[in-house]
C-alpha positions as CSV (number, residue, x, y, z in Angstrom):
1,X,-87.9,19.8,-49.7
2,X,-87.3,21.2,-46.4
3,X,-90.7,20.6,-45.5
4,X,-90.8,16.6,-46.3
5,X,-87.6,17.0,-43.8
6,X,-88.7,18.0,-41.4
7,X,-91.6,16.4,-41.4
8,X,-89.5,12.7,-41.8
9,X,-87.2,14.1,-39.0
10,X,-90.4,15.2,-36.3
11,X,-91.9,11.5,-37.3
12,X,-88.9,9.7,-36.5
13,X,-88.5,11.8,-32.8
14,X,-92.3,11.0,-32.4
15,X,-91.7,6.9,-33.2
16,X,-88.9,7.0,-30.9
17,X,-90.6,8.5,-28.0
18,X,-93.6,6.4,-28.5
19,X,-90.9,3.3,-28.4
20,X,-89.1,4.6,-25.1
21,X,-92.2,5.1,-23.3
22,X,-93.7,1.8,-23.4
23,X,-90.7,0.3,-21.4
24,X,-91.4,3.1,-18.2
25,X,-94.9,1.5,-17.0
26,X,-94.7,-1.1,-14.9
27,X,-97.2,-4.3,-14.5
28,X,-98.4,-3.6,-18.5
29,X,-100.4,-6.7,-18.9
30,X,-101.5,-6.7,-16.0
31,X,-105.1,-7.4,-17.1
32,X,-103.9,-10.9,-19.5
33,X,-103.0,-12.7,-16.6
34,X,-103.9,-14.2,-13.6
35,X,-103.1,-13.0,-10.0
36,X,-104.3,-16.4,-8.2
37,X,-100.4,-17.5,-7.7
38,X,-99.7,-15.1,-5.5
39,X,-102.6,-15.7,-2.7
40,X,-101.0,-15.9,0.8
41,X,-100.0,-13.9,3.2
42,X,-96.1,-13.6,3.5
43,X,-94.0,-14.5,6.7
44,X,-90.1,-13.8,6.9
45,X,-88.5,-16.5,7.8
46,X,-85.0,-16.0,10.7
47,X,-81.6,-16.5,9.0
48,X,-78.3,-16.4,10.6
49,X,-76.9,-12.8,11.7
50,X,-80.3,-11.5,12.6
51,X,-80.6,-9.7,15.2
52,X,-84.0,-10.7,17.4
53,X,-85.5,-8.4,20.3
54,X,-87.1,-10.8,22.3
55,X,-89.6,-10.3,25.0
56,X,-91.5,-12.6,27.7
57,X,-94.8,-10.7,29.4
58,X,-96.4,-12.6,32.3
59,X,-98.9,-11.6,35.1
60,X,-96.5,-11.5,37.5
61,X,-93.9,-9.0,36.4
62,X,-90.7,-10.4,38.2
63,X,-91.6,-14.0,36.7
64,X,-90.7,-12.9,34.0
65,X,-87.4,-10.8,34.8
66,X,-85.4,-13.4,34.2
67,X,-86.3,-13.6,30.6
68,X,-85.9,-10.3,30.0
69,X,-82.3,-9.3,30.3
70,X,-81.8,-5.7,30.2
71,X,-78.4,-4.4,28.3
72,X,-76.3,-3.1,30.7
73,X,-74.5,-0.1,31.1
74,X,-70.6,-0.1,29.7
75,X,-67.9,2.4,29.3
76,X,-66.7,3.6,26.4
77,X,-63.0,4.0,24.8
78,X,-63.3,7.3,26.2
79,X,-64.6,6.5,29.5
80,X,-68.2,7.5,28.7
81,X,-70.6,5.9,30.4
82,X,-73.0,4.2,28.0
83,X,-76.6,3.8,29.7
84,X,-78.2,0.7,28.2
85,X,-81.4,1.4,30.6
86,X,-84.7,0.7,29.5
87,X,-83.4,-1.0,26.3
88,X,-83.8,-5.4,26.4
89,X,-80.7,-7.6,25.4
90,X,-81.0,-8.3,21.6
91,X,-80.2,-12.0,20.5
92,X,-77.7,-12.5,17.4
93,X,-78.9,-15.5,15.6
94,X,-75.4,-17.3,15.5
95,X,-73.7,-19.3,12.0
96,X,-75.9,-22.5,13.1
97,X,-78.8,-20.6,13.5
98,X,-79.0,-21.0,17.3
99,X,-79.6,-17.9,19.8
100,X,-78.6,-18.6,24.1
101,X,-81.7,-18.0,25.4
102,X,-81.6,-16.7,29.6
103,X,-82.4,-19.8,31.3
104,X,-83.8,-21.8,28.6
105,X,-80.1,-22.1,26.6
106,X,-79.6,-22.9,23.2
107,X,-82.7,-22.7,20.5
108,X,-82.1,-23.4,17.2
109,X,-84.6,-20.6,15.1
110,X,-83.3,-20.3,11.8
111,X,-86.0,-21.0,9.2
112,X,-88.7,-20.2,12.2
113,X,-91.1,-17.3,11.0
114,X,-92.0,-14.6,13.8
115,X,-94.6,-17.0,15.5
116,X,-93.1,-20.2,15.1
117,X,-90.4,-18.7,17.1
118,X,-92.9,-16.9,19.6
119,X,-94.9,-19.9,20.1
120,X,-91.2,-22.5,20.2
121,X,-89.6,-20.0,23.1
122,X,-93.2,-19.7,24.9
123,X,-92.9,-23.5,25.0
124,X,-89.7,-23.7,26.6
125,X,-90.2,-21.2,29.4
126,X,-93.5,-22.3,30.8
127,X,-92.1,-25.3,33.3
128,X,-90.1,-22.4,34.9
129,X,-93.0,-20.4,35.7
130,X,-96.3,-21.3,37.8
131,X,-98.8,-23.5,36.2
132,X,-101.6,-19.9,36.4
133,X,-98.3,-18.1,34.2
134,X,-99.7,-17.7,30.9
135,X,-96.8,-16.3,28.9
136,X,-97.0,-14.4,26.1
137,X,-94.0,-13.8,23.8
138,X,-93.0,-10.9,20.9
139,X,-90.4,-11.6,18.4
140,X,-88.6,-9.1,16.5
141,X,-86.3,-9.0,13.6
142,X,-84.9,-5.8,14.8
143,X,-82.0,-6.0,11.8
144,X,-84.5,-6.2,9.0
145,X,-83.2,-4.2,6.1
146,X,-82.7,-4.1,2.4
147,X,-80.5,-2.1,-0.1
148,X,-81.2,-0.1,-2.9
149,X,-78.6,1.0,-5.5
150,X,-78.2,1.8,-9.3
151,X,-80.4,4.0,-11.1
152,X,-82.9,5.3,-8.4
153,X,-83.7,8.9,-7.5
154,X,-82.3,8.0,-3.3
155,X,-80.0,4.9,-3.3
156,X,-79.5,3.4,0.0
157,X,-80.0,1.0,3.1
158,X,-84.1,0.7,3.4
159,X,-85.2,-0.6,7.2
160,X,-87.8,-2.7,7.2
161,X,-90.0,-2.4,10.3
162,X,-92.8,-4.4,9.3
163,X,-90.9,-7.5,7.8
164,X,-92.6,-7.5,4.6
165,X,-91.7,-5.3,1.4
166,X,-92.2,-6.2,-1.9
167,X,-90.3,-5.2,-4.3
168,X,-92.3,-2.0,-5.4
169,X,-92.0,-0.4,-1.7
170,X,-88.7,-1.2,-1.8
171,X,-88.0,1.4,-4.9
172,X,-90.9,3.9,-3.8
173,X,-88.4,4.3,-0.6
174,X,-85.6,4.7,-2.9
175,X,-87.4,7.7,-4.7
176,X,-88.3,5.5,-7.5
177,X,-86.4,4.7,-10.6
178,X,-84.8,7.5,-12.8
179,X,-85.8,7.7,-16.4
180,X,-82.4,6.1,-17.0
181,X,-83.5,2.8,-14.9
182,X,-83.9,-0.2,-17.0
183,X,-87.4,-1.6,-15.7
184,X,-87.0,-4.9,-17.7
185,X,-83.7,-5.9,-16.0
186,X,-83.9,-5.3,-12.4
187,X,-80.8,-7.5,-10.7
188,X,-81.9,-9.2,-7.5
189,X,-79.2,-10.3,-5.3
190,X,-80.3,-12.9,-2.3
191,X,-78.2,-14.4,0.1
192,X,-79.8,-17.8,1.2
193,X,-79.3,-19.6,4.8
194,X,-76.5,-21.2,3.9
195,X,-74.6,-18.2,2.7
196,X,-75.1,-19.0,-1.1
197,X,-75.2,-15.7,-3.0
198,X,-78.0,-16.4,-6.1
199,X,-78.6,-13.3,-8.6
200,X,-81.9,-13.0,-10.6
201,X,-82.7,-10.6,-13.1
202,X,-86.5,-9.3,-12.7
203,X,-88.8,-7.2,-15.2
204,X,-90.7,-5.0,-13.9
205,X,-92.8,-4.1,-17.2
206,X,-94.0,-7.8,-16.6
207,X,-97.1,-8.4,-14.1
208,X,-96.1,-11.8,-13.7
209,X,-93.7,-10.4,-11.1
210,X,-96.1,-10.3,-8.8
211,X,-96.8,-14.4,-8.7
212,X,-92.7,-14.4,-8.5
213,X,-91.3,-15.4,-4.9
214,X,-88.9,-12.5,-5.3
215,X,-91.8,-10.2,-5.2
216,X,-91.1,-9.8,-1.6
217,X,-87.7,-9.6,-0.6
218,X,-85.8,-11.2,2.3
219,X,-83.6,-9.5,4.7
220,X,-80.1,-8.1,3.2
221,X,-81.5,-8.4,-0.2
222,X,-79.6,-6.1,-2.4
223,X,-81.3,-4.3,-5.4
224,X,-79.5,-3.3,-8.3
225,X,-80.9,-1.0,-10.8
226,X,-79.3,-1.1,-14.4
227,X,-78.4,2.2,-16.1
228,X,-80.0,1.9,-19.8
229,X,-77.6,2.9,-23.0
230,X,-78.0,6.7,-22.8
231,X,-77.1,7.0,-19.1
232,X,-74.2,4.5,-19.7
233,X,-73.0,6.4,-22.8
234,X,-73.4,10.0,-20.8
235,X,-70.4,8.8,-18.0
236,X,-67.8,9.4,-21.2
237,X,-69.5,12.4,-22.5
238,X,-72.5,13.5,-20.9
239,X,-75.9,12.9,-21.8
240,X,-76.7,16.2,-23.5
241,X,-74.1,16.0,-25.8
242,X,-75.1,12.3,-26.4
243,X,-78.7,13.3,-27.3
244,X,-77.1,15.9,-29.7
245,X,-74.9,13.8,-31.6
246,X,-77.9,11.3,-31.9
247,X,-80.1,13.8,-33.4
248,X,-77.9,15.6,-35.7
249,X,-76.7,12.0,-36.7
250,X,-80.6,11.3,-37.7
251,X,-81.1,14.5,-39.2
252,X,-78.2,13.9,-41.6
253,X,-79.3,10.4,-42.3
254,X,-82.5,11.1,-43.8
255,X,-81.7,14.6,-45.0
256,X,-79.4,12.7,-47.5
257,X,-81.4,9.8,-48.3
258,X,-84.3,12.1,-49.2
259,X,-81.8,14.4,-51.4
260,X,-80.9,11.5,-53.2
261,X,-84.3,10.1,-53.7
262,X,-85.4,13.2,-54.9
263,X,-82.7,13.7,-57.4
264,X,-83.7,10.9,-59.0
């Protein structure tokens, strides 16, 4: 008798393990679907509140000077003096989506990618400089970050230097997910030009994330990683003793049902 328990109670852990683990890989059916979707190479578009580093190179170096505002130095609450030397004047895209531009003025860039705003501010300086100028503009998004928080092994603010992350770099910063991460309920939380906050809920078991357009995120995305049932349980009591109860609760189970099946 104490054999056939055993043997029902080391089944059972096996059935459950086998259960748990097919919710850990992500992409699983990778190989039933189709990929084509997500062909295209992905530009970040400018919102409001980022911050640009903007930068106009020309032959002649003092042409282009006054393009190229330097930040100047200031003094400090404590009568420090803060050098800004060497550093160039970074642009805060305004509510409207407009930046002040030095001599130009206003330009409106919101919803511009990187070149589209290279090529619209290249545009608007050349009548100021000498028909042999041949400008040539970088754009930055120097504020380009996401944040990672929930159930990952490093929660925090992720930088983005490259303007494109998808998803999956985004947690591979973060240290990955714990074992306690539900992948099949990721929470996405985008804020759109307008301000409009929009949550999505994204599984990452599911290949069919990849032909998503929140596969890449968008600056100040926010990532929220869901704790599954035994983490949430183990904040009252603690996960060892969780585990514990659990077992000796399934051990008792079938220990009775197979003394009363065998009395019979």
């Amino acid at each position: 008798m104490k054999k056939s328990v055993s043997f029902v109670v080391v089944l059972i852990i096996l059935l459950s393990s086998c259960s748990s683990s097919k919710q850990v890989p992500y992409f699983q059916n990778i190989d039933q679907i189709s990929l084509e979707p997500s062909k295209g190479l992905y530009d970040a578009k400018i919102m409001p509140k980022d911050m640009l580093t903007i930068t106009v190179i020309t032959t002649d170096p003092k042409a282009a000077a006054p393009f190229n505002l330097a930040v100047q130095n200031t003094i400090s609450s404590l009568g420090q003096l803060n050098s800004g030397a060497g550093s160039l004047q970074g642009y805060l895209v305004d509510n409207e989506g407009n930046i002040n531009f030095p001599v130009v003025g206003k330009l409106h860039v919101a919803g511009l990618t990187k070149t589209q705003c290279q090529e619209l501010i290249r545009q608007k300086v050349a009548p100021y400089l000498a028909i042999s100028e041949n400008p040539v503009v970088t754009v930055t998004m120097a504020s380009y970050r996401v944040t990672i928080t929930g159930e990952v092994n490093h929660p925090g603010v992720v930088p983005v230097s490259t303007e494109k992350m998808s998803i999956i770099e985004a947690l591979a910063q973060a240290g990955d997910l714990t074992i306690y991460g539900k992948r099949n309920n990721v929470m996405l939380i985008r804020e759109d030009a307008d301000g409009q906050k929009e949550a999505h809920r994204l599984n990452l078991n599911d290949a069919n994330l990849i032909n998503s357009p929140y596969y890449y995120l968008q600056q100040n995305d926010i990532v929220y990683v869901e704790p599954n049932r035994v983490k949430a349980k183990s904040s009252a009591i603690g996960s060892s003793t969780t585990i514990w109860f659990s077992f000796v609760g399934i051990v008792t189970s079938v220990a009775s049902l197979l003394v009363n099946i065998l009395r019979k």
